[in-house]
ZAMARGU-4260 file (C-alpha; in steps of 0.2 Angstrom, whole numbers, plus 5000, padded with zeros to 4 digits):
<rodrens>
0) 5532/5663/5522 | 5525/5648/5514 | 5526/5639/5530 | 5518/5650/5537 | 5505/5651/5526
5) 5504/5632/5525 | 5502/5634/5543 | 5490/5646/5540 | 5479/5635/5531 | 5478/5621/5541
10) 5470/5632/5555 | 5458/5637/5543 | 5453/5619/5538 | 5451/5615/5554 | 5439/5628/5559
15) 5430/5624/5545 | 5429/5609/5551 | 5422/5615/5568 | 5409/5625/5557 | 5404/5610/5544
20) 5399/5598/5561 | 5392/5611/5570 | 5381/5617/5556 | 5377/5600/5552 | 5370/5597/5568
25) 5361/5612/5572 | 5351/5610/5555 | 5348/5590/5559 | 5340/5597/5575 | 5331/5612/5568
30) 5329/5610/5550 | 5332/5626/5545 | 5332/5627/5522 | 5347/5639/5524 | 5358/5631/5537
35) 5356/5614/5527 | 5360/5623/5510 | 5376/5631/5519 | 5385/5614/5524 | 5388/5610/5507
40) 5400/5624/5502 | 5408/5625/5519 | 5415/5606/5515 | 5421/5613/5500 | 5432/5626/5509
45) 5438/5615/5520 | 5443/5603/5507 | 5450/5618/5496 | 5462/5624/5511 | 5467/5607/5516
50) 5475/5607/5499 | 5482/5622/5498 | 5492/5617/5517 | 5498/5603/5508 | 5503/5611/5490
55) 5514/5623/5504 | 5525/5607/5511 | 5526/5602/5493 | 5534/5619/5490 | 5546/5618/5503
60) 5551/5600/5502 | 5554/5606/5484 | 5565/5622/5487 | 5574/5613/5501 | 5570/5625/5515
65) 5582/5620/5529 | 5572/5632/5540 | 5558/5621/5543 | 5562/5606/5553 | 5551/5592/5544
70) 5562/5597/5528 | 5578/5596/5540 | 5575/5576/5545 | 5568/5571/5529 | 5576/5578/5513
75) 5594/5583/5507 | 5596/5596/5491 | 5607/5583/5482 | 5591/5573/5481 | 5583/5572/5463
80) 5567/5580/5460 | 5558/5564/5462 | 5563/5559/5483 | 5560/5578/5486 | 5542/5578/5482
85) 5538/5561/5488 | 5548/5563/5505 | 5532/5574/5509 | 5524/5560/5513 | 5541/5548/5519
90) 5540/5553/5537 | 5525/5555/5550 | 5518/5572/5549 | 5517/5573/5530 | 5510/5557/5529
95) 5496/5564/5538 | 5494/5579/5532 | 5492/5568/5513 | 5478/5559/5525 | 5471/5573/5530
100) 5470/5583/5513 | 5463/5568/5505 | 5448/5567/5518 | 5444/5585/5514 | 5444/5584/5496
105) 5433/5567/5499 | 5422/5579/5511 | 5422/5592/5494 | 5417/5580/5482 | 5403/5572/5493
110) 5398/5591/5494 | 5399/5593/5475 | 5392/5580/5465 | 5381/5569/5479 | 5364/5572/5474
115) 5356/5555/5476 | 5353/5556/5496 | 5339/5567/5503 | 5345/5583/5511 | 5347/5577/5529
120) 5356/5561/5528 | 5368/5571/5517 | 5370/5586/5530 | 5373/5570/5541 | 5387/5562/5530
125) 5396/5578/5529 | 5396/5582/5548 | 5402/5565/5553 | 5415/5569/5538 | 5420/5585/5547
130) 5422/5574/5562 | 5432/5562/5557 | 5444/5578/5549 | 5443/5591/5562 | 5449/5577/5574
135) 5465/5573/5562 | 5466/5593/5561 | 5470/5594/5581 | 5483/5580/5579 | 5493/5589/5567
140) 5491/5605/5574 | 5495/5600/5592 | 5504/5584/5593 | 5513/5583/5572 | 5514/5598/5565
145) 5522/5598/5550 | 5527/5617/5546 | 5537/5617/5562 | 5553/5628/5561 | 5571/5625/5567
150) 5581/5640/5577 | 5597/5639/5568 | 5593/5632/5550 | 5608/5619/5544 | 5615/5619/5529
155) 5608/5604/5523 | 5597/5589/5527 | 5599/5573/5535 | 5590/5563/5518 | 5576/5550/5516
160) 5579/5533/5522 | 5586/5525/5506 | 5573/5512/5508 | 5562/5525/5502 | 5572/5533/5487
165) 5563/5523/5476 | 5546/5527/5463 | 5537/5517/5475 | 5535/5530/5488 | 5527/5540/5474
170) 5514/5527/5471 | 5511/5515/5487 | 5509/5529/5499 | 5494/5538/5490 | 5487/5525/5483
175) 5483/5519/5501 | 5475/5535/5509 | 5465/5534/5496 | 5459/5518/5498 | 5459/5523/5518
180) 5449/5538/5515 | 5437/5532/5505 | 5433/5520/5520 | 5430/5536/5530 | 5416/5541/5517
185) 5408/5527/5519 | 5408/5526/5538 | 5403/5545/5538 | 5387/5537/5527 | 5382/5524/5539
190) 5383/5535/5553 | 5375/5549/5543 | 5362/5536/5538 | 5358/5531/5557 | 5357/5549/5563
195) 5343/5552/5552 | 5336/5533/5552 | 5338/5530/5534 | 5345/5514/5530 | 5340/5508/5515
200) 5344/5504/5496 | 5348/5525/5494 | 5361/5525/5506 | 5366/5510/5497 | 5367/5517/5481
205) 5375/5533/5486 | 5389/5526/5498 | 5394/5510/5485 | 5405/5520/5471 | 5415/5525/5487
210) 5417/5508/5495 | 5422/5503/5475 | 5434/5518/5473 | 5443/5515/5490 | 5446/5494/5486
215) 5452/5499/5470 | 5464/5511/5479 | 5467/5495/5493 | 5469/5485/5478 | 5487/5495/5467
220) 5491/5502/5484 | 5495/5483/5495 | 5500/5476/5476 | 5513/5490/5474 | 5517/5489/5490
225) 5521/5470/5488 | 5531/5473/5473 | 5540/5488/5480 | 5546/5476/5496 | 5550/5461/5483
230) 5562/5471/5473 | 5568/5484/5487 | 5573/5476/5503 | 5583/5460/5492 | 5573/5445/5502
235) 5565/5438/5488 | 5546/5437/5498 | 5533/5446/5492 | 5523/5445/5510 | 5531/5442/5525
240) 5516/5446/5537 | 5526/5461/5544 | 5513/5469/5555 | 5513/5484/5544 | 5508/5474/5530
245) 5493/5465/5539 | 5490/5486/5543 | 5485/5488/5525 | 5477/5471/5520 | 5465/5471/5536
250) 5456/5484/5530 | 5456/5477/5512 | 5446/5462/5519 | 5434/5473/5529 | 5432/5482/5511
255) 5429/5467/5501 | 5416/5461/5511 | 5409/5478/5513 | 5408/5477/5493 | 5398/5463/5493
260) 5387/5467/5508 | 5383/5485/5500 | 5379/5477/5483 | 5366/5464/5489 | 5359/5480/5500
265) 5358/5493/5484 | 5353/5480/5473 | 5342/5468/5484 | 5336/5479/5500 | 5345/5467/5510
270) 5359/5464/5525 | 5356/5483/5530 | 5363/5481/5548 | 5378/5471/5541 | 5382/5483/5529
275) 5382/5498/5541 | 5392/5485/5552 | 5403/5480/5540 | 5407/5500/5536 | 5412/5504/5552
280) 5423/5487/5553 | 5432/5492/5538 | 5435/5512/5545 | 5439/5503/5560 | 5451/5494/5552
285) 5461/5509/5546 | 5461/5516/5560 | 5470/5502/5567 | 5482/5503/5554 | 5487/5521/5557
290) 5487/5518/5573 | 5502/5505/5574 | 5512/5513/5559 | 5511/5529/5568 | 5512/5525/5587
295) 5529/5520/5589 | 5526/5505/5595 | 5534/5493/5578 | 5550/5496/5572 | 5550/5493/5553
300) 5555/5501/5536 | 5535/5506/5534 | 5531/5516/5551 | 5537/5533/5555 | 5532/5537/5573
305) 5543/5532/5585 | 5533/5544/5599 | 5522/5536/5612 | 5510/5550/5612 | 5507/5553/5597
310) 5501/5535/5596 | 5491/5540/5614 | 5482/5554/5602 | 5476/5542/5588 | 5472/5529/5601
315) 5461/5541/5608 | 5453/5546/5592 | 5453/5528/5589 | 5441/5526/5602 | 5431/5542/5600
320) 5426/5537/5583 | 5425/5518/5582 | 5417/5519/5599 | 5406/5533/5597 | 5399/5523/5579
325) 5396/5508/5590 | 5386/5516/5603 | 5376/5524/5589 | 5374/5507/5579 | 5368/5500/5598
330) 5356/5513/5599 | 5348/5514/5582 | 5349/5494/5577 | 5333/5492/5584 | 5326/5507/5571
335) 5333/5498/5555 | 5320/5485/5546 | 5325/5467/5542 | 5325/5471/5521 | 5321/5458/5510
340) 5321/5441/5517 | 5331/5426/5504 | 5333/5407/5503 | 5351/5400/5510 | 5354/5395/5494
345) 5353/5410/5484 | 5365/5425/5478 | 5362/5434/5493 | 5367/5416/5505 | 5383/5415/5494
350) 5389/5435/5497 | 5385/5429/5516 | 5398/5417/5514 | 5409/5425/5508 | 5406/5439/5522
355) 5408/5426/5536 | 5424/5419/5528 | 5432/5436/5525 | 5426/5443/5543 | 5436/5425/5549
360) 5451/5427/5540 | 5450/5447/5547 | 5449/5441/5563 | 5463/5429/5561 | 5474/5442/5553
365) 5469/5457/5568 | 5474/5442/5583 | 5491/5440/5574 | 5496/5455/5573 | 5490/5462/5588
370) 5494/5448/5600 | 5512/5451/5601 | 5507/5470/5604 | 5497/5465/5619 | 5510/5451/5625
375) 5524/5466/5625 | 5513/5476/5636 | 5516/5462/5649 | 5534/5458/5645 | 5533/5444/5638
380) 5540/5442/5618 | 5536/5434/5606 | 5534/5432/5587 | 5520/5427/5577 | 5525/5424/5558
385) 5521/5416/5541 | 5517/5398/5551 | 5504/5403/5560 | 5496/5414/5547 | 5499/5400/5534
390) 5491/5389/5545 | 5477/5398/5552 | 5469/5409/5539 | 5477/5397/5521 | 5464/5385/5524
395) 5450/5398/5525 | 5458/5407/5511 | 5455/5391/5501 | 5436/5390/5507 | 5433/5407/5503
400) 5441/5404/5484 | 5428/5389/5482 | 5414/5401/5489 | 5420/5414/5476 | 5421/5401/5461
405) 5401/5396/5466 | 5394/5410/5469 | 5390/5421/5454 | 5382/5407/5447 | 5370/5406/5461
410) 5352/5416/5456 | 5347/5428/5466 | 5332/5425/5481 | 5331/5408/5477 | 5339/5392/5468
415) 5340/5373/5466 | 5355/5363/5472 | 5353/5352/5454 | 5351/5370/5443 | 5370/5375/5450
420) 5377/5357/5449 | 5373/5357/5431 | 5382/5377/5430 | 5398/5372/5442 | 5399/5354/5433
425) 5413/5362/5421 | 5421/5371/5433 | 5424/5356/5443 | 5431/5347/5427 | 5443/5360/5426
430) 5447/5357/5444 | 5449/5338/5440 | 5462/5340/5427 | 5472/5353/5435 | 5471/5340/5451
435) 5478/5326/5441 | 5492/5337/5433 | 5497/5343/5449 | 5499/5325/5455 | 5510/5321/5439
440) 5521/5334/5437 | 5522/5347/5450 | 5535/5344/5466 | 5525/5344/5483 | 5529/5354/5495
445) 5514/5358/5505 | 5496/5355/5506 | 5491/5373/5504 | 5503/5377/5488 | 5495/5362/5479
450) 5477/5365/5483 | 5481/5383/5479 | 5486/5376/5460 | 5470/5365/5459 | 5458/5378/5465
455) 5466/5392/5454 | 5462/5381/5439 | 5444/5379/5443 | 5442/5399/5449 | 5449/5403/5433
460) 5435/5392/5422 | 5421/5399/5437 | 5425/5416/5435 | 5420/5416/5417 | 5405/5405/5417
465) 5393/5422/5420 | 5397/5427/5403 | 5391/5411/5393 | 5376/5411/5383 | 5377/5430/5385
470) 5380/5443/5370 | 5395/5450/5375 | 5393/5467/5368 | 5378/5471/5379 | 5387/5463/5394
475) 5385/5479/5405 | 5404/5484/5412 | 5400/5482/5429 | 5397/5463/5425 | 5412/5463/5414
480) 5423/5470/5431 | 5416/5457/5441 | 5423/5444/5429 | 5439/5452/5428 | 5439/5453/5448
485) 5437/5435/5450 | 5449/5431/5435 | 5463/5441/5445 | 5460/5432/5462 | 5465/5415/5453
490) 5478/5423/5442 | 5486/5431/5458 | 5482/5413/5466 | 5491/5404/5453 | 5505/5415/5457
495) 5507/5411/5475 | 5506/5396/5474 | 5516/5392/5458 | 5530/5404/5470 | 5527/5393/5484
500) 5529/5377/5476 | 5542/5379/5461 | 5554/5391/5469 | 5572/5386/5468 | 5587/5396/5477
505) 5604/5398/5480 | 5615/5403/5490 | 5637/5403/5488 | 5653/5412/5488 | 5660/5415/5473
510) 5674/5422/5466 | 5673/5431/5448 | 5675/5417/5435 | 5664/5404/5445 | 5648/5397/5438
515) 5633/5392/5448 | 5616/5383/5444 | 5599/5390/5449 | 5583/5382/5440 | 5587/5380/5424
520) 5600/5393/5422 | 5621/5394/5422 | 5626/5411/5431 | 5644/5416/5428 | 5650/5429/5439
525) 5660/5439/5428 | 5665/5455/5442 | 5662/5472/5449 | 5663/5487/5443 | 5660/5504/5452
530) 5644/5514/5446 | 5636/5531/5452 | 5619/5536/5454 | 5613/5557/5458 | 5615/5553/5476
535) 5626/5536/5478 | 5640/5525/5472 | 5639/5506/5472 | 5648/5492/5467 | 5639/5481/5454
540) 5641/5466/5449 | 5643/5456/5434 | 5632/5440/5431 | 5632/5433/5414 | 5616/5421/5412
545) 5614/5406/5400 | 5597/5396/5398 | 5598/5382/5390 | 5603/5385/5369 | 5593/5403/5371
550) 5603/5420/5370 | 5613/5425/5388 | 5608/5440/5397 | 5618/5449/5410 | 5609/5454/5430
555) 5618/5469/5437 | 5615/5468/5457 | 5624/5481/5467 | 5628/5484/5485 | 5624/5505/5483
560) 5631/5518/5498 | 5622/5533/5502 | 5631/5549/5508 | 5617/5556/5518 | 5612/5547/5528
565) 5625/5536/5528 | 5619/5519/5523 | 5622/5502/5514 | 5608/5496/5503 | 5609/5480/5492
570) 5601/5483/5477 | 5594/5469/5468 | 5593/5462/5448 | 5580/5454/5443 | 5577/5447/5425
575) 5556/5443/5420 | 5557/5430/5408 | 5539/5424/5401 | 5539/5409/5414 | 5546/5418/5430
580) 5560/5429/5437 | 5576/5425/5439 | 5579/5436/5454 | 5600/5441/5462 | 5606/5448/5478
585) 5626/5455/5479 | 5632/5453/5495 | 5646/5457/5506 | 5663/5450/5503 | 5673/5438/5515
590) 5691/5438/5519 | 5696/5427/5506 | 5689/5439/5493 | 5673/5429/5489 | 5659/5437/5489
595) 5640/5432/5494 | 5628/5430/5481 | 5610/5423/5482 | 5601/5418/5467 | 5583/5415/5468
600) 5571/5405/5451 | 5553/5411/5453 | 5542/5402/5442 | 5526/5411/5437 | 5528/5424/5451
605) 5523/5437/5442 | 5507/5433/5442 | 5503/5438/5459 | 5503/5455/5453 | 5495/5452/5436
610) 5482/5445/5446 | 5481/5462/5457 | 5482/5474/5443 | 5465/5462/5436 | 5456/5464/5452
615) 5458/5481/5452 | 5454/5486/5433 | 5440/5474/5437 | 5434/5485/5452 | 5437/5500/5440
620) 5425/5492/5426 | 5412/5487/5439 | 5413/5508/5446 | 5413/5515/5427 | 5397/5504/5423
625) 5387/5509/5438 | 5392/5527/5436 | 5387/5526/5419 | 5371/5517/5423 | 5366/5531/5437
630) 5370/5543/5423 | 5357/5537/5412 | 5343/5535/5424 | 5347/5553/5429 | 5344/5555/5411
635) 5329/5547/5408 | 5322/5554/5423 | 5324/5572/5416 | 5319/5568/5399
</rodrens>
């Protein structure tokens, strides 16, 4: 019965749905005090049922009942406690219903606490929310639903993909819909604010913490994501512009510069038809990116459809929505004023900037991954990889990191170009230095890694400069966040190119007894030995590690085998030293009894996810201080 009821539930929240847009439209067009004091707790419901759908596939991924079919292709009661839950959302249909149940509770939440907006424009957020959700609804119900049942229940499941029996799933998954979904909101307040013709500073204000709560969520998701993929799948990369991965970071890009274009428009009253651009870009962009994970139409570890309609369905919601914004935003752009006017060289011309040079890098990113799509279609195949991203959007990248180093110490409206020579002049001596040591010491290997060291260097110095001169205790938080923020880029910057350009590798046979070099280290393979897990055996290896005169340590890689399904996975060790990671791989053995082993030494590579976790407590700094500054103006304006 709690399929049922799951089922249940989901036919509620969309007819709520149905009711929160249609309500929503009948009181824009009549006005009615009691149909626009309705909507609110209509959004509630539907957010409430859309949970409680969800908390049923929860319960019988949990009790493993084999008579509904999702639970049948994804789970296996041998699986610990852990892969059952998150196997929810491993496969297609509960991946969307997380997506789904997310965008409801967003809906409730806008309902619940939003108060800064006028009635109208609100009433207009929450129909185009109950839009966006009743259309997600209808794909689940008709085309993925996820509480189908099976005639003649097995026994037992067919398992999760052992790619996926890892924590990650439990993190990298959610962290992403959240991020996704919090772009829905603010598309649902650009289109709610050009139904009612109300773009201003308000709208601003009130769609902002969202746009700051979903690039947080961006943020951990694609930085877990990356270090899931680096330790998981045993290839040593942290990105491989796998199409999937470019899924997540396109609309990461649309976000940051959405961040930016929001903040000179709350704060400045200006770029208001770039913002409401900019929000439908960035909604647009994760649209895109369901759409190719879940169309069937790329085979990798990170997408789950492999139905052609389905992908049919979302392409035409795709179009609906994003084309439906457009013709909207073509209709009302001539209603929305200019704002207030600035000097090129100002705050507002450097967050321009950087706008231009993220929608660049955007654009670069969308034509690589969709070209191959396209060229498919007409039978024609072919890659596009790490060279041409490398060489198309790395020297943008770099730009942008200049733009980003310069401009917070720009004034706002207006400033003089010998005023911000005098603030950049040391981070340019930074730069200097850490171009001179580069030249001394560091191996190179490419342009991009080196200028990636130099610019991090001067980044670093930049993103600090704002808080000179100032009393650091009553530095508001949101100052501190963007600090932090711009910090993490050249931490994470640092780290990528410190990976690209010190890396050492290596790859042998060897029988137990031999000794390799990698780095600076002596590995002795010492053996295997067999070793069990809840729902595997594996044989590990045996590597006994010597640096220099300091104390050994041992790495345990493992080549693990999975019952159900039956799979091969090689699992890897990796050792994180203060310096790096010393990174191993156990392959398969050859008919001499040698067996493959690939060592990797990764200077500094950790700091491409130090860098990320910075940018995102940054981002949650910069959304605790404006929350608390609303609060107190809220205040202040009661007292």
């Amino acid at each position: 019965m709690i399929a049922e009821a799951g089922l249940a539930a989901l036919w509620l929240a969309a007819a709520v749905a149905l009711l929160q847009l249609v309500l929503a439209g009948v009181a824009l067009r009549g006005g009615q005090a009691e149909v626009l004091a309705a909507v609110r707790p209509v959004a509630v419901t539907g957010g409430v049922l859309a949970l409680l759908a969800f908390l049923c596939l929860v319960a019988v991924f949990v009790r493993s009942d084999m008579s509904v079919l999702l639970v049948v292709e994804n789970s296996h009661s041998a699986k610990p406690l852990l892969y059952r839950i998150s196997g929810v959302w491993g496969n297609h249909e509960g991946s969307m219903l997380l997506w789904v149940t997310v965008l409801g509770l967003a809906g409730a939440a806008i309902a619940r606490i939003e108060h800064r907006l006028d009635e109208r424009p609100l009433v207009a957020t929450l129909g185009a929310q109950g839009a966006i959700a009743l259309g997600f609804f209808a794909f689940l119900l008709f085309a993925s639903n996820p509480f189908a049942r099976v005639a003649q229940p097995p026994a037992n499941g067919l398992g999760l993909n052992p790619l996926l029996q890892d924590p990650g799933l439990a993190f990298h998954p959610p962290t992403l819909y959240l991020g996704y979904v919090g772009l829905s909101v603010a598309f649902s307040f650009a289109v709610g604010a050009l139904v009612t013709r109300d773009v201003g500073p308000a709208f601003a204000r009130a769609m902002r913490p969202w746009v700051l709560g979903a690039w947080i969520f961006l943020t951990l998701g694609i930085t877990a994501g990356s270090y899931w993929a680096y330790y998981e799948l045993g290839w040593g990369g942290w990105w491989f512009w796998d199409p999937v991965e470019n899924a997540s970071l396109m609309p990461w890009l649309a976000a940051t510069a959405l961040l930016h274009s929001v903040t000179v428009l709350a704060t400045r009253d200006g770029l208001r038809a770039w913002t409401v651009m900019l929000a439908v870009v960035a909604f647009s962009m994760s649209m895109i990116g369901t759409f190719l994970v879940r169309s069937g139409i790329l085979t990798s570890v990170h997408a789950f459809a492999v139905d052609p309609s389905r992908g049919t369905f979302i392409l035409a919601l795709l179009a609906l929505y994003i084309g439906g914004a457009l013709a909207l935003f073509a209709l009302r752009i001539g209603t929305v004023k200019t704002g207030t006017t600035f000097e090129l060289l100002s705050r507002e011309g450097g967050l321009v900037l950087n706008n231009l040079l993220l929608s660049v890098i955007l654009g670069v990113v969308l034509i690589g991954t969709l070209y191959p799509i396209v060229a498919s279609a007409f039978g024609v195949q072919l890659s596009v990889g790490p060279p041409f991203f490398d060489k198309a959007a790395g020297p943008i990248a770099l730009a942008l990191v200049v733009a980003l180093a310069a401009g917070p110490l720009v004034r706002w409206r207006r400033d003089r170009w010998d005023a911000l020579a005098g603030r950049l002049l040391v981070p340019v001596a930074a730069t200097g230095l850490a171009l001179g040591a580069v030249v001394l010491f560091a191996p190179f290997k490419s342009v991009l890694s080196s200028a990636g060291l130099v610019l991090a260097a001067g980044l670093a110095v930049a993103s600090v400069a704002p808080l000179w001169g100032r009393n650091l205790a009553r530095t508001p938080l949101f100052t501190w966040g963007m600090v932090i923020a711009h910090l993490g880029v050249a931490v994470s910057l640092f780290g990528m190119a410190a990976d690209a350009a010190f890396t050492r590798e290596t790859l042998i046979a060897a029988r137990p007894g031999e000794q390799v070099g990698v780095g600076p280290f002596r590995v002795t393979f010492d053996g295997l030995k067999p070793a069990m897990g809840p729902n595997w055996s594996a044989l590990e290896g045996r590597f006994t590690v010597q640096r220099g005169d300091a104390a050994p340590f041992v790495l345990r890689p493992q080549q693990r085998f999975f019952a159900q399904p039956p799979t091969t996975t090689s699992e890897a060790s990796i050792a994180t030293l203060w310096d790096g990671q010393l990174y191993a791989v156990l392959g398969n053995a050859d008919a001499g009894g040698r067996w493959q082993v690939r060592l990797w030494w990764k200077p500094f590579v950790t700091c491409i996810w130090a860098g990320g976790a910075l940018i995102a407590l940054g981002g949650a700094l910069s959304l605790l201080g404006r929350i608390r500054r609303a609060r107190l103006r809220h205040e202040e304006a009661w007292a």
